[in-house]
N, C-alpha and C positions, 0 to 999 in steps of 0.2 A: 945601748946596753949590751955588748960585746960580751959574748960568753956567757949569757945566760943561761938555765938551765928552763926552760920550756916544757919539756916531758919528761915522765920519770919511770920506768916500769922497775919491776920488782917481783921479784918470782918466791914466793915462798913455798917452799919444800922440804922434806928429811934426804939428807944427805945421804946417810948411812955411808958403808965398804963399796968401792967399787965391785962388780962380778962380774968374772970374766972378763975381762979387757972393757968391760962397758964404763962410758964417764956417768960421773952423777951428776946429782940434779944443779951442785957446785962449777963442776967444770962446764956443763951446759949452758946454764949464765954468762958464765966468763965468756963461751965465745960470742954469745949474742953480743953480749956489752961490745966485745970488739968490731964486730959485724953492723952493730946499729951506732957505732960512735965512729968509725969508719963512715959510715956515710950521712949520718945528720951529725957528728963533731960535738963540740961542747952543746948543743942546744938539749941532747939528750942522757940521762944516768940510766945506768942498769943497775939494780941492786938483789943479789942474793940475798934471799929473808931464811934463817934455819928454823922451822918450827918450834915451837917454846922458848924461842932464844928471847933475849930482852926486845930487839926491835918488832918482834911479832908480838908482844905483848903491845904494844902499840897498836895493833890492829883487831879490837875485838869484835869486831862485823864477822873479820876472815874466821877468827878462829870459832866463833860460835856455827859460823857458815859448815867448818869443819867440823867439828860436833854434833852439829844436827843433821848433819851428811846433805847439807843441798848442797854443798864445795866439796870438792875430790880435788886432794894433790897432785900435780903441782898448781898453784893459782898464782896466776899471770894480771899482778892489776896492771892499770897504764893510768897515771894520774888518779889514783886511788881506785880506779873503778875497774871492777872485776872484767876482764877483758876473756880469759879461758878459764876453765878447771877441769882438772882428770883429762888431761888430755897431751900427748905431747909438747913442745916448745915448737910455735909458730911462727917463724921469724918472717915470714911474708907478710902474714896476717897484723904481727906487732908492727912491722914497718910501715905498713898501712897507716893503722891507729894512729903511730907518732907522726907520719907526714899528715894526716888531715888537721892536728891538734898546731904542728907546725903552721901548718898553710891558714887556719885559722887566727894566730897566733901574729903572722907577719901582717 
């Protein structure tokens, strides 16, 4: 099965204005994606979630999580399961995750 898709993380967050020369929670993603597709290839997606947008309506676990404040933005799932929250972008940590999920996987 060539080019499967194995792991999936997805970062949902509020984008807002950049400030000050700082990226957001969008361009943040974007380099993970390239950083975790560079070295595990098609087996893994990165997906920006923008908070309230359609595809976060899809996830009412996250958003009630965020609601009832046990989830702080941004939330980092890995194969749907909450992996961080309120906390920077962990690309060591998520590479972790997706090689164990890999290594399981093959």
């Amino acid at each position: 099965m060539a080019g499967a898709v194995q792991a999936r993380v997805a970062v949902v967050a509020v984008s807002g204005g950049a400030c000050a020369g700082k990226p957001t929670w969008e361009t943040a993603t974007g380099l993970l994606r390239r950083h975790l597709q560079r070295r595990f290839g098609a087996a893994v997606t990165v997906e920006y979630v923008e908070l309230f947008s359609p595809r976060s309506l899809e996830m009412p676990d996250i958003l009630q999580g965020i609601g009832d404040e046990s989830l702080r933005l941004p939330v980092v799932l890995v194969n749907g399961e909450v992996l961080t929250s309120g906390t920077k972008l962990n690309e060591g940590l998520i590479a972790c995750r997706v090689a164990q999920l890999l290594q399981v996987a093959s």
